[in-house]
C-alpha positions as CSV (number, residue, x, y, z in Angstrom):
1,X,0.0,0.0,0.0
2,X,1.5,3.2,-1.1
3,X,1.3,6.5,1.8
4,X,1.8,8.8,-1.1
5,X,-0.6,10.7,-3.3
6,X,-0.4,10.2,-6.6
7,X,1.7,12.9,-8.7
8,X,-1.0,14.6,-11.4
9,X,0.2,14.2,-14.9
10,X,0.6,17.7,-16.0
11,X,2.6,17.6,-13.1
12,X,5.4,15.1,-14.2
13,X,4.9,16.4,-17.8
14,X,6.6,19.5,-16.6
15,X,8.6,18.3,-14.7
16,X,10.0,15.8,-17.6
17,X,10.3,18.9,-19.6
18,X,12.9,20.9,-17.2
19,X,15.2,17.8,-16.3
20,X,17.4,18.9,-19.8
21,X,17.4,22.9,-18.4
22,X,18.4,21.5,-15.0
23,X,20.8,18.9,-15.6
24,X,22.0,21.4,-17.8
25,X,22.6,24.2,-15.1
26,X,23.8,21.1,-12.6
27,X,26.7,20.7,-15.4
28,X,27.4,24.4,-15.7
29,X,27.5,24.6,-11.6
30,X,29.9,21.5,-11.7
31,X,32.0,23.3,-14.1
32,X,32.0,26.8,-11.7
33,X,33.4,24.8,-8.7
34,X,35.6,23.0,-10.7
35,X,37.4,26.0,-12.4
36,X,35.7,29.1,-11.1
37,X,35.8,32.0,-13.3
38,X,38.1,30.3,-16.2
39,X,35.2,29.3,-17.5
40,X,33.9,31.0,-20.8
41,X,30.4,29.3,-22.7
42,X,30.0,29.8,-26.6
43,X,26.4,29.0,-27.5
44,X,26.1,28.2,-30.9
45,X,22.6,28.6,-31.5
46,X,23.5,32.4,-31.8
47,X,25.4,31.5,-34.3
48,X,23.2,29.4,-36.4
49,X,20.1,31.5,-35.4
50,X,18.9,32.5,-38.8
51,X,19.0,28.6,-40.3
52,X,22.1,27.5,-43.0
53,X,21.2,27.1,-46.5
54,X,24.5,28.0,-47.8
55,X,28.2,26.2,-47.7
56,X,29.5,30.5,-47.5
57,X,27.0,30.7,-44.4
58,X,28.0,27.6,-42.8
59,X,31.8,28.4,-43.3
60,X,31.2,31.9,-41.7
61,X,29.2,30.4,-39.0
62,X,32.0,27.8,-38.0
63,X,34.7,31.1,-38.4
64,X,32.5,33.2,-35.9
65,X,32.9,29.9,-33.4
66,X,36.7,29.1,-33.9
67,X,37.6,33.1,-33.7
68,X,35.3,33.2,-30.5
69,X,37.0,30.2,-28.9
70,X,40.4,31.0,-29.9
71,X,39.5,34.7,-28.1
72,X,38.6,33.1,-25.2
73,X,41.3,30.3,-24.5
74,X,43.7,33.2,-25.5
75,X,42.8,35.0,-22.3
76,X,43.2,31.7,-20.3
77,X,39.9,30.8,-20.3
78,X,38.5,27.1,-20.5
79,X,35.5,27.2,-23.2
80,X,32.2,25.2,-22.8
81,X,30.7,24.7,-26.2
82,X,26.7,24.7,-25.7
């Protein structure tokens, strides 16, 4: 016999939902203890935001990302790629 009620399903719907966001934050925080403020994230949805239907638009694209990376390891940072 279970003393529990049960959980509503909206209610584990949403909570299904956030698990990427929060393991996703639980990463990042892992990363901030680990190394502290050496640590530089490069999304690269911003850099695809407006789609790729060109190799010339993919090419700048993966430029923006090395040249962003390269910035950031040259000033000692450690770069997460998101």
């Amino acid at each position: 016999m279970r003393d529990t009620e049960p959980v509503p399903i909206p209610q584990l719907r949403s909570e299904c939902d956030a698990c990427d966001a929060r393991l996703r934050d639980a990463i990042a925080e892992l990363h901030r203890i680990i190394d502290g403020e050496r640590i530089a994230t490069v999304r690269l949805g911003s850099y695809f935001s407006g789609g790729i239907e060109t190799e010339e638009q993919l090419d700048a694209a993966l430029d923006g990302i090395r040249e962003e990376c390269s910035r950031l390891i040259g000033t000692g940072k450690k770069v997460i790629v998101e």
